[in-house]
N, CA, C and O atoms as a GROMACS GRO file, in nm:
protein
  304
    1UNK      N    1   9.856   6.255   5.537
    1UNK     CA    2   9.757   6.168   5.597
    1UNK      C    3   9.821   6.072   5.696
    1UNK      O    4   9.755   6.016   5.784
    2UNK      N    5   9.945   6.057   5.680
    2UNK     CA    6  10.009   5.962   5.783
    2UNK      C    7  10.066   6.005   5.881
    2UNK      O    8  10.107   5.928   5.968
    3UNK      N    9  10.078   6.128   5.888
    3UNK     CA   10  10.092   6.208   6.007
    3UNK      C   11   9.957   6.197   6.106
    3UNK      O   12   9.953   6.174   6.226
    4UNK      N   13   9.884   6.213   6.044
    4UNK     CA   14   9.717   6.245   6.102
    4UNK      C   15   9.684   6.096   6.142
    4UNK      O   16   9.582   6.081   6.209
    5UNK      N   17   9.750   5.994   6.112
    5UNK     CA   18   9.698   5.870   6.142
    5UNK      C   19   9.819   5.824   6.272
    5UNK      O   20   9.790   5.744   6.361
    6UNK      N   21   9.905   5.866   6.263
    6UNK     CA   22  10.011   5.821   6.341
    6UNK      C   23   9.992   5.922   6.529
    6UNK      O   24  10.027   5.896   6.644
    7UNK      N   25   9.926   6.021   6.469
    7UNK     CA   26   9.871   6.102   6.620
    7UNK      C   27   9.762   6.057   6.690
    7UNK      O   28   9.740   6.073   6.810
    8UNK      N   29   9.684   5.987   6.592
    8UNK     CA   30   9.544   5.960   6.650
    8UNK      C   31   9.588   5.795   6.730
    8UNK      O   32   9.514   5.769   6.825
    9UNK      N   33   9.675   5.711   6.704
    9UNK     CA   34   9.764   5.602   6.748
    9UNK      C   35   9.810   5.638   6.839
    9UNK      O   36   9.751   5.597   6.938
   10UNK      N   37   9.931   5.727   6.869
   10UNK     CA   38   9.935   5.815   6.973
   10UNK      C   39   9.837   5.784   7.097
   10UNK      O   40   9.827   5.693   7.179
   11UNK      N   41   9.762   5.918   7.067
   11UNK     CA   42   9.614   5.930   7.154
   11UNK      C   43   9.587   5.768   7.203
   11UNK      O   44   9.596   5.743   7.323
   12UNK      N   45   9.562   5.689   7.134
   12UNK     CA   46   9.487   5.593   7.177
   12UNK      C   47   9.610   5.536   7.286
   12UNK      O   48   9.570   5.545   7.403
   13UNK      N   49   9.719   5.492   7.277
   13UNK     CA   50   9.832   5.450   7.332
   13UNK      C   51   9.786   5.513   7.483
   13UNK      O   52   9.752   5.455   7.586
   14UNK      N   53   9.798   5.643   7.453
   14UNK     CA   54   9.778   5.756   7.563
   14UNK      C   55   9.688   5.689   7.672
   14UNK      O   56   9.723   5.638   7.778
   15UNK      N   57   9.577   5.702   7.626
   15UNK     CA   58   9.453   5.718   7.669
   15UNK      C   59   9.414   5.584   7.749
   15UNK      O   60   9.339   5.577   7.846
   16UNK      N   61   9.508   5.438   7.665
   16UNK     CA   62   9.512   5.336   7.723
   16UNK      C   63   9.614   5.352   7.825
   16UNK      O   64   9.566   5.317   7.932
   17UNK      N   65   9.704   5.381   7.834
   17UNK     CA   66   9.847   5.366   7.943
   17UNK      C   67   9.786   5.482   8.081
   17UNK      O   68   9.842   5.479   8.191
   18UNK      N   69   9.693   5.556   8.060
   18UNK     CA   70   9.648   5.644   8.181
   18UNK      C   71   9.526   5.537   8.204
   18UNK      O   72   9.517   5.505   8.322
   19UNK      N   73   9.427   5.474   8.113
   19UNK     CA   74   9.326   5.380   8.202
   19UNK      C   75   9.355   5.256   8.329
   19UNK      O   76   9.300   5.231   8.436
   20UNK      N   77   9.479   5.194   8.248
   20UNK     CA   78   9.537   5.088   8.302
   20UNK      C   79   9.670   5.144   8.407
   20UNK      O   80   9.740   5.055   8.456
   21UNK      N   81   9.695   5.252   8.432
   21UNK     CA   82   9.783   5.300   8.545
   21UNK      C   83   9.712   5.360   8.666
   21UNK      O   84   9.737   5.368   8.786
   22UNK      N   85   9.615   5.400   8.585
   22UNK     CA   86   9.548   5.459   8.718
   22UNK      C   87   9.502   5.384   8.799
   22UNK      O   88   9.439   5.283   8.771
   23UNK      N   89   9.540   5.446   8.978
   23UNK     CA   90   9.509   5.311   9.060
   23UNK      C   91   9.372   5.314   9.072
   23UNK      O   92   9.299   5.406   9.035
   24UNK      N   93   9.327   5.176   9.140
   24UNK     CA   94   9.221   5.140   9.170
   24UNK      C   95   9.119   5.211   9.274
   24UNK      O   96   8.996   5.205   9.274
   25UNK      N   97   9.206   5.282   9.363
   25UNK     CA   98   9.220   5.333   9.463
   25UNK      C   99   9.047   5.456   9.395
   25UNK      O  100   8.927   5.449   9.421
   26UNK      N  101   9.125   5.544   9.311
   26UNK     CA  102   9.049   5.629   9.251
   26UNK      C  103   8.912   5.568   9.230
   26UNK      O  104   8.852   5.645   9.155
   27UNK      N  105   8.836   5.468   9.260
   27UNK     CA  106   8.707   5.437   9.216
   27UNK      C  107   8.682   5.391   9.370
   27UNK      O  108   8.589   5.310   9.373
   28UNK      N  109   8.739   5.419   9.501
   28UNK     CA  110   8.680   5.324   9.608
   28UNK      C  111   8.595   5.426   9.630
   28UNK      O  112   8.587   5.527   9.561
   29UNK      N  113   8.514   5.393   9.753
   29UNK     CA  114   8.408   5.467   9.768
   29UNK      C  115   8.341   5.395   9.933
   29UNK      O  116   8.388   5.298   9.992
   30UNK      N  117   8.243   5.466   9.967
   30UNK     CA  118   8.229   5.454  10.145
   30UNK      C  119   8.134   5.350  10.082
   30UNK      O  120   8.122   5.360   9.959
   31UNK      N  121   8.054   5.242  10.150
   31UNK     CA  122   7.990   5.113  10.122
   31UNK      C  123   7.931   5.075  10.245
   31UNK      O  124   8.029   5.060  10.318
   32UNK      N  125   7.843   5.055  10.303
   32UNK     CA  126   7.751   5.037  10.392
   32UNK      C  127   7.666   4.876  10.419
   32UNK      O  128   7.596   4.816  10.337
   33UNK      N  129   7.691   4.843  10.526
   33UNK     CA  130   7.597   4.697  10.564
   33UNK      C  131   7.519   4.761  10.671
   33UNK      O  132   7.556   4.852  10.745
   34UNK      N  133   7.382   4.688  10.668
   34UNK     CA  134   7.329   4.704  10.820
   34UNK      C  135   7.180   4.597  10.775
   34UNK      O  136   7.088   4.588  10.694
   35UNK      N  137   7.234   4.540  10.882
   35UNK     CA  138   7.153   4.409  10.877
   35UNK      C  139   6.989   4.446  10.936
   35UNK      O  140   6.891   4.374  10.919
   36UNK      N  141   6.989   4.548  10.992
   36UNK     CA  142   6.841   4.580  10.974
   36UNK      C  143   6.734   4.591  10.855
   36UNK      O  144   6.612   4.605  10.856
   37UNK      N  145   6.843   4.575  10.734
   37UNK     CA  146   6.787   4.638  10.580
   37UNK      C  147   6.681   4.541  10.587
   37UNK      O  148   6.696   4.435  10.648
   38UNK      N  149   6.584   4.570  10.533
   38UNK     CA  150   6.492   4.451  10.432
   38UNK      C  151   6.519   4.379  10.358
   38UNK      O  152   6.475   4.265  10.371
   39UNK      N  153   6.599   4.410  10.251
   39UNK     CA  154   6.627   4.360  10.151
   39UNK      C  155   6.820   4.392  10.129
   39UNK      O  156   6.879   4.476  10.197
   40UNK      N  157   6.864   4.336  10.059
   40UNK     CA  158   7.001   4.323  10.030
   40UNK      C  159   7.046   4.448   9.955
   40UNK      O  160   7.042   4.400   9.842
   41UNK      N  161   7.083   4.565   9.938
   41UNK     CA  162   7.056   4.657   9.881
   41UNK      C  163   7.201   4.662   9.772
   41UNK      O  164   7.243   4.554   9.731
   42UNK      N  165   7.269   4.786   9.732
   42UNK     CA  166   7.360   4.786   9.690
   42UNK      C  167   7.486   4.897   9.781
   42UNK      O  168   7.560   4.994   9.760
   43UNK      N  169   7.468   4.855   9.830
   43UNK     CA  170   7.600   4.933   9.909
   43UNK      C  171   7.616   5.039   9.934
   43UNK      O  172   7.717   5.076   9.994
   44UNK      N  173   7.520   5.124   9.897
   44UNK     CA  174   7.510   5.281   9.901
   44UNK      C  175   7.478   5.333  10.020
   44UNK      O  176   7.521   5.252  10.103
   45UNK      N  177   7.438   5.402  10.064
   45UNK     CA  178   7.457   5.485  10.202
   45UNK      C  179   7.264   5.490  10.224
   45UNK      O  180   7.196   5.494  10.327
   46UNK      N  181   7.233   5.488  10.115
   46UNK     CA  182   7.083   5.526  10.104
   46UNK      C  183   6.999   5.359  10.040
   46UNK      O  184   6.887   5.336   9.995
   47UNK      N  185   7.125   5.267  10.067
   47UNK     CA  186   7.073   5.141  10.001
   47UNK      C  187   7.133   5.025  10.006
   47UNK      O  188   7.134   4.935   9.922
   48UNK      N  189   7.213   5.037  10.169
   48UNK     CA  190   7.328   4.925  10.216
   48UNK      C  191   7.306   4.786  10.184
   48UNK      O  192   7.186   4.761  10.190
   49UNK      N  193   7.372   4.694  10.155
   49UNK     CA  194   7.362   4.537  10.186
   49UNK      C  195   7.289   4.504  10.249
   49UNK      O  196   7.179   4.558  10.234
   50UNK      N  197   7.302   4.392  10.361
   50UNK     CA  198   7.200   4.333  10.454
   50UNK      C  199   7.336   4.244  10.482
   50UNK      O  200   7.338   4.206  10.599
   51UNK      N  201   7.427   4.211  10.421
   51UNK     CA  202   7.486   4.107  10.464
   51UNK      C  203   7.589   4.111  10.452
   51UNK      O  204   7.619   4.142  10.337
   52UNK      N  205   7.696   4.091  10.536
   52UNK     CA  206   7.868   4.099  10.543
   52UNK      C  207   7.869   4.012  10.426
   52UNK      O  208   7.857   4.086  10.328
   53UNK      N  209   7.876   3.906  10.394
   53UNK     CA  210   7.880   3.764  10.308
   53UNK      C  211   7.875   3.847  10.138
   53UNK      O  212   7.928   3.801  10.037
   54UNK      N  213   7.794   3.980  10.148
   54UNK     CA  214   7.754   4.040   9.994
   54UNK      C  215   7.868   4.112   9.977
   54UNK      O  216   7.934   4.096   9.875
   55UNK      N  217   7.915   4.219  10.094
   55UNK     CA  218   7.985   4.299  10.079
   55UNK      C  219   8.112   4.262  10.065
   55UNK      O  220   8.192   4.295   9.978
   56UNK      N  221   8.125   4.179  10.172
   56UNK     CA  222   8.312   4.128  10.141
   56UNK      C  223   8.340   4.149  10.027
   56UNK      O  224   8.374   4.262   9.992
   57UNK      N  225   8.333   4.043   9.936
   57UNK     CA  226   8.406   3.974   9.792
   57UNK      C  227   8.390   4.118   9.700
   57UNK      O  228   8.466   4.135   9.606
   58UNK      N  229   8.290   4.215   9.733
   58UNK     CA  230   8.258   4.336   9.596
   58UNK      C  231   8.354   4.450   9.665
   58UNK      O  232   8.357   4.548   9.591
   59UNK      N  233   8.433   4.468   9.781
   59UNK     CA  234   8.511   4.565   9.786
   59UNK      C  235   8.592   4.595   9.708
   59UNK      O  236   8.592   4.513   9.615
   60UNK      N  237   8.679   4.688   9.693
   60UNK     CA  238   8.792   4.727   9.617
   60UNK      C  239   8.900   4.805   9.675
   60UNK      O  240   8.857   4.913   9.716
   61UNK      N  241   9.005   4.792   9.692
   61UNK     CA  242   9.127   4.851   9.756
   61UNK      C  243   9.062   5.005   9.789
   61UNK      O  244   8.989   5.062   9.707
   62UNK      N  245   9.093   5.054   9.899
   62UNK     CA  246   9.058   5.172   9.930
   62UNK      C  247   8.925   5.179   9.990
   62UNK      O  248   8.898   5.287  10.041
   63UNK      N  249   8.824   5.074   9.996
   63UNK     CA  250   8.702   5.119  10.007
   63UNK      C  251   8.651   5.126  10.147
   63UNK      O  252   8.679   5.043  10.233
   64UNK      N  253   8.589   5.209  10.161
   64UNK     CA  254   8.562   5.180  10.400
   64UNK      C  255   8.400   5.112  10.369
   64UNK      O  256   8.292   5.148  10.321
   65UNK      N  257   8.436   5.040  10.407
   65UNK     CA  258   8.323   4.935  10.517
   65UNK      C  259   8.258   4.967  10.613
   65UNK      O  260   8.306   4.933  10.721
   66UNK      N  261   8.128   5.042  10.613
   66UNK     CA  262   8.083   5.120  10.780
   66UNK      C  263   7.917   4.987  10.779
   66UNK      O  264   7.822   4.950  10.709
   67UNK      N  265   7.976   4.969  10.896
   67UNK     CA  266   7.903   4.870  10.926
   67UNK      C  267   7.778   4.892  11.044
   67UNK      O  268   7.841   4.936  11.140
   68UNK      N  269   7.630   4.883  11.086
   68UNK     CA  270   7.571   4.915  11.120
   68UNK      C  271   7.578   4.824  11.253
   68UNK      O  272   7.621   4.710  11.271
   69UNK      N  273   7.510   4.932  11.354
   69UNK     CA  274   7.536   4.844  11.519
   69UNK      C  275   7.438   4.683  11.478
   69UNK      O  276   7.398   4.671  11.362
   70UNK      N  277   7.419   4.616  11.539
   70UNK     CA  278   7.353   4.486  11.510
   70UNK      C  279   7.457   4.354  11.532
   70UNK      O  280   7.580   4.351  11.535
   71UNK      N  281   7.338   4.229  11.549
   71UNK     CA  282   7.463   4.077  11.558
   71UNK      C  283   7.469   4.044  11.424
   71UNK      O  284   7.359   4.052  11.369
   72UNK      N  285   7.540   4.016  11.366
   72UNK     CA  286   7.595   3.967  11.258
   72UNK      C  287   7.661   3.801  11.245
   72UNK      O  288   7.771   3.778  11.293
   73UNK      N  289   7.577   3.689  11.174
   73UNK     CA  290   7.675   3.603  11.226
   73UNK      C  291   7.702   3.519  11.113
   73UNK      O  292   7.692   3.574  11.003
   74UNK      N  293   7.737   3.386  11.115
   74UNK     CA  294   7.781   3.352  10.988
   74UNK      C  295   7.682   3.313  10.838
   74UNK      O  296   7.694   3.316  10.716
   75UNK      N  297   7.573   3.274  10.953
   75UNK     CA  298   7.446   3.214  10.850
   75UNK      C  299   7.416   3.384  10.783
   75UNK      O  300   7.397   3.391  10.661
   76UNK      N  301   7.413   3.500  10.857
   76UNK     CA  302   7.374   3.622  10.794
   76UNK      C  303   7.487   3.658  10.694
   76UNK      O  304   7.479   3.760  10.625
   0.00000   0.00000   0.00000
């Protein structure tokens, strides 16, 4: 039985040292503003921001920023 308990310890070790190594990189993703939106959306391609000010701070290493033609200014 202490074999069987000492593998499953293991595993978990495992399973933690690949969550916390893996880069961040692996979760970026394309993210979209365009201040034409209506509403503030979530970043999706089919549901962009509205506002540079939203998007900044929620990026994550790796992520592209495609930003829609339009003025953009600080109050937006």
């Amino acid at each position: 039985m202490k074999e069987r308990s000492n593998f499953r310890e293991f595993g978990l070790v495992v399973l933690i040292c690949l969550f916390l190594c893996f880069p961040a990189s692996a979760w970026a993703a394309d993210r979209y503003v365009d201040i034409g939106n209506e509403t503030d959306g979530d970043g999706t391609s089919g549901n962009p921001w509205k506002y540079l000010h939203t998007a900044i701070p929620l990026l994550i290493a790796g992520d592209v920023l495609n930003v829609a033609a339009g003025t953009y200014s600080v109050g937006n």
